[in-house]
C-alpha positions in Angstrom: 25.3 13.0 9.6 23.8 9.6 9.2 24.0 6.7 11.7 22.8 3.3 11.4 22.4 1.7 14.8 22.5 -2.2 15.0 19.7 -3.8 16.7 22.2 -4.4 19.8 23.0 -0.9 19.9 20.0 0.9 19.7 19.5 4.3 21.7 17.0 4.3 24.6 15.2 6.7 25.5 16.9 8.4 28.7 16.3 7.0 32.0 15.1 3.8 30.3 18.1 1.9 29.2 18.3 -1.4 30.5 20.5 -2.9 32.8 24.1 -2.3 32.1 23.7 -0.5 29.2 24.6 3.4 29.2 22.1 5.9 27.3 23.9 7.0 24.1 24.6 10.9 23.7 22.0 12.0 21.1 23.0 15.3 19.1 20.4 18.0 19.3 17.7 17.6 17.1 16.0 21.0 15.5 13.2 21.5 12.6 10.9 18.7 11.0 11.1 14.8 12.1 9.7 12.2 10.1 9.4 8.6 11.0 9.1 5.7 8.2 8.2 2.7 10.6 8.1 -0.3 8.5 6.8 -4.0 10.1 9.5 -6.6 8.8 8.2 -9.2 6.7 4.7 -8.7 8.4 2.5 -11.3 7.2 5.2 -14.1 7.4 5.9 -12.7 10.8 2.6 -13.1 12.1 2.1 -16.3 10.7 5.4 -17.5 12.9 4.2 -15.4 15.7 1.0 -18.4 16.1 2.5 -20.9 14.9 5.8 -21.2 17.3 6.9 -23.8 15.0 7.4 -21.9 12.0 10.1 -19.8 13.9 13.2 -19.9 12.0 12.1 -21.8 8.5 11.5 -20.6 5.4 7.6 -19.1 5.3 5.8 -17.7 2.4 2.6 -16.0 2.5 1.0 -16.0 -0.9 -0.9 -17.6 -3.8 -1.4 -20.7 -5.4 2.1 -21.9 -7.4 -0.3 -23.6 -10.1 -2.5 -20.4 -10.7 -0.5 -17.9 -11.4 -0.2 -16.9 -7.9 1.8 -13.8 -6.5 4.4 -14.2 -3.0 2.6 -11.4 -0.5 5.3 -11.6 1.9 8.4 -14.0 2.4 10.2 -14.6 6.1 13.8 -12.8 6.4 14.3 -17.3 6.5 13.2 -17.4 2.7 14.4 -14.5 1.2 17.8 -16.1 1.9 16.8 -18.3 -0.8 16.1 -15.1 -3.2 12.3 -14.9 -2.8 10.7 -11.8 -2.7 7.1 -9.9 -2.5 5.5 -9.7 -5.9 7.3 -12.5 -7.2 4.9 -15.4 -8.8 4.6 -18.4 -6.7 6.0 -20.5 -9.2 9.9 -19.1 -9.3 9.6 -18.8 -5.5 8.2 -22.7 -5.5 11.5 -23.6 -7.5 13.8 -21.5 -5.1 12.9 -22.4 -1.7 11.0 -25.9 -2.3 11.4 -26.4 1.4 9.2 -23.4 2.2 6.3 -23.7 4.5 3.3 -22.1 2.5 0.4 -20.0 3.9 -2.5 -18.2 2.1 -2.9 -16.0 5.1 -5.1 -15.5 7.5 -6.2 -11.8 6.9 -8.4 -11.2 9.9 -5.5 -11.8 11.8 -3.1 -9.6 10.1 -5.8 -6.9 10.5 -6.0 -7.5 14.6 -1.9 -7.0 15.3 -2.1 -4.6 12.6 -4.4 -2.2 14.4 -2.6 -2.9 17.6 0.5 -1.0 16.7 -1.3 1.4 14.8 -2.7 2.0 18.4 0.8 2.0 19.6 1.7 5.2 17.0 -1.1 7.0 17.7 -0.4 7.1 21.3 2.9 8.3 20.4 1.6 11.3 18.3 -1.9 12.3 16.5 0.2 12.9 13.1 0.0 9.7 11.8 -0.3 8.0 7.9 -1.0 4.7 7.6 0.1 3.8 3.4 -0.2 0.0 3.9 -1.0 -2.6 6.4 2.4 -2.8 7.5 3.6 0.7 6.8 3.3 4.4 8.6 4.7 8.1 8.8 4.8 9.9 11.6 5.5 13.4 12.4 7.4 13.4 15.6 8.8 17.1 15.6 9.7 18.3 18.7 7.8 21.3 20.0 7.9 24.3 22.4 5.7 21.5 24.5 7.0 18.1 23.5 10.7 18.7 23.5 11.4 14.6 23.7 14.2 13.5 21.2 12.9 11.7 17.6 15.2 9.0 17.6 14.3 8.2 21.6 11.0 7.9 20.5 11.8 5.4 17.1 13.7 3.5 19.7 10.6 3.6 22.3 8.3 2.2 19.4 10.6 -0.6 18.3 10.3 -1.8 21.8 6.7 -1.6 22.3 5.9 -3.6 18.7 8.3 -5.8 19.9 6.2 -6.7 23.0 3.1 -7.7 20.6 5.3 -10.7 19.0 7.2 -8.8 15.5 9.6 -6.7 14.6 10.0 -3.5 13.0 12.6 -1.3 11.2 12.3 2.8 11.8 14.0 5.6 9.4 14.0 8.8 10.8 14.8 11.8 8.9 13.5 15.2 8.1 11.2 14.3 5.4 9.1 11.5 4.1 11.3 10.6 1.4 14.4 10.2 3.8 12.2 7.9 6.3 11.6 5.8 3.6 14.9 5.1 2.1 16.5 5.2 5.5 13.9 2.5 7.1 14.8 0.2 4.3 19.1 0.5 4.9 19.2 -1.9 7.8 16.5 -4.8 7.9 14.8 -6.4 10.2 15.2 -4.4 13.8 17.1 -1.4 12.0 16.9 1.8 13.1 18.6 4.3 10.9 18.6 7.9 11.5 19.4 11.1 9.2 20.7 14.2 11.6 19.5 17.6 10.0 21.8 18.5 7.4 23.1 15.3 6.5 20.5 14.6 3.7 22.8 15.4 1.0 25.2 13.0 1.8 23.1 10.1 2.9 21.4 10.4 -0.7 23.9 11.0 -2.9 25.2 7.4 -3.3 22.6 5.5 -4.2 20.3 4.5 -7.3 17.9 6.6 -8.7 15.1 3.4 -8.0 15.5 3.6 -4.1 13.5 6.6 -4.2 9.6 6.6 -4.5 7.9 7.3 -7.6 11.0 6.4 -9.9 10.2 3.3 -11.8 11.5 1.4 -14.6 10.9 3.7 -17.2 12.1 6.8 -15.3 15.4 5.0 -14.7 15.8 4.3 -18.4 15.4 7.7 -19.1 17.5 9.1 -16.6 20.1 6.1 -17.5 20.0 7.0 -20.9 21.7 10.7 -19.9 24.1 9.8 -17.3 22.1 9.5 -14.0 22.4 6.9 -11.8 22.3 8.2 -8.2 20.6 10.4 -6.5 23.3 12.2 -6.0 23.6 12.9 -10.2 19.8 13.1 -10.3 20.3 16.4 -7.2 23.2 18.1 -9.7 20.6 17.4 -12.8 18.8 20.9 -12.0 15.3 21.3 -11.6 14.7 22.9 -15.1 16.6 19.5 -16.7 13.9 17.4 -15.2 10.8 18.9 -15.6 11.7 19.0 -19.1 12.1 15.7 -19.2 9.5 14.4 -16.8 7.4 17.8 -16.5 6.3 18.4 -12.9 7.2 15.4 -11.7 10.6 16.4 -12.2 10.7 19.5 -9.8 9.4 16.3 -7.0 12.1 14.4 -7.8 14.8 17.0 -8.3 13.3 18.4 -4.2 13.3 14.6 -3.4 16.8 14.0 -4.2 18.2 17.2 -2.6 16.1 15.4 0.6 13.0 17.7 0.6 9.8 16.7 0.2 6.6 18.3 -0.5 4.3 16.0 0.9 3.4 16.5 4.7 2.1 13.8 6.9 -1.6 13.4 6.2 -3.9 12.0 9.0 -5.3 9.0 8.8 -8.9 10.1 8.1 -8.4 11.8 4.7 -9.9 9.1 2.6 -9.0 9.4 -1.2 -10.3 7.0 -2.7 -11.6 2.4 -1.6 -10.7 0.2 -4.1 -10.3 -3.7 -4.5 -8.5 -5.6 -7.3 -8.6 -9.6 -8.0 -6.5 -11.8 -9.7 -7.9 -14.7 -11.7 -6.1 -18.1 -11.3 -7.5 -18.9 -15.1 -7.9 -15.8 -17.4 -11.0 -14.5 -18.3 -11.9 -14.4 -22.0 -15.7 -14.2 -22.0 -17.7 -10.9 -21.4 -20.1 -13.0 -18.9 -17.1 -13.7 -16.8 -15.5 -10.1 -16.8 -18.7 -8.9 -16.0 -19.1 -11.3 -13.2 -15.8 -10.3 -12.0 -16.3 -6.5 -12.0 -19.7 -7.2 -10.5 -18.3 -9.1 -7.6 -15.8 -6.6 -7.1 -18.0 -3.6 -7.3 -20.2 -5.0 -4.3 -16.9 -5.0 -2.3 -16.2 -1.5 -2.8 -20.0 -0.2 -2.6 -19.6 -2.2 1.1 -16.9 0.0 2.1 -17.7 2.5 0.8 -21.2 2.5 3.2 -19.4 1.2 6.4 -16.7 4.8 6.2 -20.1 6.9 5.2 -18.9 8.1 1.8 -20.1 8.1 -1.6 -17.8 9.1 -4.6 -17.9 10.4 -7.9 -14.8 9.4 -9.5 -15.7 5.6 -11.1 -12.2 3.6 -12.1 -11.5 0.5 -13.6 -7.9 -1.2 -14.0 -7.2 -4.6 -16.1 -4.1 -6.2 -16.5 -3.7 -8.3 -19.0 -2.3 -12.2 -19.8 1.0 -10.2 -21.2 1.1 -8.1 -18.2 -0.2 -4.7 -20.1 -2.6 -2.3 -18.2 -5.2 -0.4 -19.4 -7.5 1.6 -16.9 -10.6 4.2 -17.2 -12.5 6.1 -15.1 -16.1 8.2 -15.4 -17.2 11.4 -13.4 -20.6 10.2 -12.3 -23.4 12.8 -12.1 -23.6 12.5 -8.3 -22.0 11.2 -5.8 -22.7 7.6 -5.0 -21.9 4.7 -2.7 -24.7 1.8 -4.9 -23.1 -0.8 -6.7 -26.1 -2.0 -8.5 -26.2 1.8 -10.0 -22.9 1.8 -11.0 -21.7 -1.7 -11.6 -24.0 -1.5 -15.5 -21.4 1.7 -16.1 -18.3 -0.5 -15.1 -19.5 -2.9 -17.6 -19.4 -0.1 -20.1 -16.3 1.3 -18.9 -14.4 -2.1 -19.6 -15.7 -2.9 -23.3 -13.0 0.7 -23.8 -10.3 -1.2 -22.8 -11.3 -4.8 -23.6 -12.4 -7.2 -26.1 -13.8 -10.4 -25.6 -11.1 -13.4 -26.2 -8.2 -10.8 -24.9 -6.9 -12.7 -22.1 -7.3 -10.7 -18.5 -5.3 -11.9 -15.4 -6.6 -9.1 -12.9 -9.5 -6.5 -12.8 -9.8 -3.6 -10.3 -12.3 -1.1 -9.6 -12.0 2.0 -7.5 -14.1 5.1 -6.3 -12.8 8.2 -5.6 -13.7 11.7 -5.7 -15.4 12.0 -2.0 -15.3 16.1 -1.3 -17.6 18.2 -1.1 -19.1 15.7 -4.3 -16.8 17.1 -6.0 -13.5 15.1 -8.3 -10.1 14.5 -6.7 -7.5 15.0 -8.9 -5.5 12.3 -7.5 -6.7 9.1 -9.5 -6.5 5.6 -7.9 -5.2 4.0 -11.1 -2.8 5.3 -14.0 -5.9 6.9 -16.1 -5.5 6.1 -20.2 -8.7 7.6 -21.1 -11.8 9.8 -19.3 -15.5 8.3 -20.8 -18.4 10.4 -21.1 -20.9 10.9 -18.9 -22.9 7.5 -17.7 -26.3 9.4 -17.4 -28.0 7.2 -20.3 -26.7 4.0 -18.3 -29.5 2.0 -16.9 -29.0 1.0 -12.6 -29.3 -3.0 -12.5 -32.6 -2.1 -10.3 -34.3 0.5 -11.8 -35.7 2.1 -8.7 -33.8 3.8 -6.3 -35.8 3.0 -3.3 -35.8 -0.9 -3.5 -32.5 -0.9 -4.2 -31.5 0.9 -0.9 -33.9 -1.5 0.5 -32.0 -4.3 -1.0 -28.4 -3.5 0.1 -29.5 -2.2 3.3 -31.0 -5.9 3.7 -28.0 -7.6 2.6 -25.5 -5.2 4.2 -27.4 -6.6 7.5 -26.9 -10.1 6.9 -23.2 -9.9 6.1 -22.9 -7.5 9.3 -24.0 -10.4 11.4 -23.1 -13.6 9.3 -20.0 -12.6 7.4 -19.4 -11.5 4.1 -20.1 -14.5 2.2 -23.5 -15.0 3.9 -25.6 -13.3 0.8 -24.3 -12.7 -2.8 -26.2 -12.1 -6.0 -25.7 -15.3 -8.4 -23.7 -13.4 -10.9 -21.1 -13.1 -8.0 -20.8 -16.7 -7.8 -19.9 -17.5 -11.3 -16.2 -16.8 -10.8 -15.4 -17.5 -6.8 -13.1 -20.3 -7.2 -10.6 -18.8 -10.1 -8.9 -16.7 -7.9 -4.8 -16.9 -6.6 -5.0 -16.5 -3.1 -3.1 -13.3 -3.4 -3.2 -10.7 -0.7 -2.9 -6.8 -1.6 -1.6 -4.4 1.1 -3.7 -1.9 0.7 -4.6 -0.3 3.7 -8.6 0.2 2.2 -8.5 -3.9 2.0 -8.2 -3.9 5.8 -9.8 -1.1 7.6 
């Protein structure tokens, strides 16, 4: 059975309750537990949480309204108002003219960020951090660690309520439960699935509120009848995988409240990417290039300061119209140098771009880190696999001086920040960006 507990009636964990408030009878809890624990308008709530007089207004945290700017996160205070992530800062401009704008302050968002990470790791190793402001955790109780799930939701609400924001918990037997239950009662909810009751908490609602079903999959499933999970369940696993091939045996264990996926620790890195959005579009191939050069150094960075080096090479654009293309490349070895591989992104693009074709964003991604050998999982939508890059010249020739050269300039940024050194090409572009923030959890680690 499922429960939804308001934020004034939210179990403690026994012998903790406070003052004048009984412990609530919790009904025995056997087999897998999941937690979804999702920080409420984060970025928004961090930027009330220093500036005390913020509390209670309208905040947005995103780009510029003028260049084509993206909302990253709107206060519970603006969303009244019908402003939501993702939307451009221009509709959310005309709906909440009142709001008080911030392009965030990332650093800090990283700091309270880490803190609670802290805060679920001491309640259990099993943890998955999918965004900034986002975890699972596998809380199943154990011959050892007999402690109720939904005492320990409860325990972590608390505790990430002492550091200044607010979080809503699902709790549920899989991944895909904790999800759409940590999203049923917002901000402070705490919503819990009991074994068994799966079924019925699913069954009512739209196909999109579960991961992995887009726009497209709703059409089609729209288009023959199914609208709820509940429908998309009674479909039949051989009906959807003939429609969406394998991904229709996920979504047909998905809806029945299964899920395939365990919780993945931390550690298991699949693939450090960075994306930018351009204020003005680029038309010109000496500004592309720019672009993918500048964001090529960021990954390369990371890539050095986790100690891996990849072999899976992607590149994403979006275009003016809102169209993506993307690419990737199997390099010959493994590699963590952006000036060896930043001449192959440049070839990589001219497959999915011409010059005078409007771009509004351009990503690059590198994946492929075990053993040297490709992940299957791709960090982008892949259109097309390119040849091999062997005949593709590095920027600097020799391998030696350019180790020497990163190592140099990987030094300087280490102790003057990150925009103490950059090549000139990396300049050419610095000021036509939105101010947009992703949450990708490889942007802030």
């Amino acid at each position: 059975m499922e429960r939804e507990f308001t934020p004034q009636e939210k179990p403690e964990a026994a012998g903790d309750a406070p003052q004048g408030m009984g412990t609530l009878a919790l009904a025995p809890w056997e087999g897998p537990a999941i937690l979804l624990v999702d920080l409420d308008a984060f970025f928004a709530s961090v930027e009330q949480l220093d500036h005390p007089g913020w509390r209670g207004k309208p905040v947005i945290v995103g780009g510029d309204a003028d260049r084509h700017g993206v909302v990253s996160t709107a206060s519970y205070e603006a969303r009244a108002f019908g402003v939501h992530s993702a939307m451009p800062s221009s509709t959310a401009r005309r709906l909440c003219p009142q709001a008080i704008w911030t392009r965030g302050h990332f650093d800090r968002y990283r700091e309270v960020s880490n803190a609670i990470m802290g805060i679920l790791r001491d309640e259990t190793p099993h943890v998955q951090q999918v965004s900034i402001d986002e975890a699972f955790l596998d809380v199943s109780p154990t011959a050892v660690n007999r402690e109720h799930p939904v005492d320990i939701a409860a325990r972590i609400q608390r505790r990430v309520e002492e550091l200044g924001v607010t979080c809503s918990v699902g709790v549920g037997t899989s991944k895909t439960v904790a999800k759409i239950a940590s999203d049923m009662d917002k901000p402070r909810g705490l919503t819990v699935v009991y074994p068994g009751g799966e079924r019925d908490f699913l069954a009512p609602l739209p196909v999109r509120a579960m991961s992995g079903i887009g726009a497209a999959a709703e059409e089609k499933l729209r288009a023959r009848g199914i609208r709820t999970l509940g429908q998309l369940a009674d479909a039949g696993e051989e009906a959807l995988v003939r429609l969406f091939g394998k991904n229709g045996r996920t979504m047909h264990v998905r809806a029945l409240g299964g899920d395939d996926a365990p919780v993945e620790a931390d550690d298991e890195v699949k693939s450090v990417s960075n994306e930018m959005t351009f204020a003005v579009d680029l038309t010109t191939r000496e500004d592309v290039e720019a672009a993918l050069a500048t964001i090529a150094a960021k990954v390369g960075r990371r890539l050095r300061r986790k100690g891996l080096a990849g072999r899976t090479l992607s590149v994403r654009v979006r275009f003016a119209d809102r169209s993506v293309r993307s690419v990737q490349r199997q390099l010959p070895r493994p590699t963590d140098d952006e000036l060896a591989y930043t001449p192959i992104l440049y070839r990589m693009v001219r497959e999915l771009w011409h010059p005078g074709t409007p771009v509004r964003l351009l990503g690059v991604g590198m994946s492929g880190f075990a053993d040297g050998r490709a992940v299957q999982e791709s960090l982008f939508p892949v259109e097309e696999v390119a040849p091999s890059p062997d005949d593709v010249e590095p920027a600097v020739a020799d391998a030696g001086k350019r180790r020497g050269l990163i190592a140099a300039t990987d030094a300087v940024k280490d102790r003057f920040g990150e925009t103490a050194v950059r090549f000139g090409r990396e300049l050419r572009g610095e000021d036509n960006t939105t101010g947009s923030a992703s949450k990708n959890p490889a942007d802030y680690k």
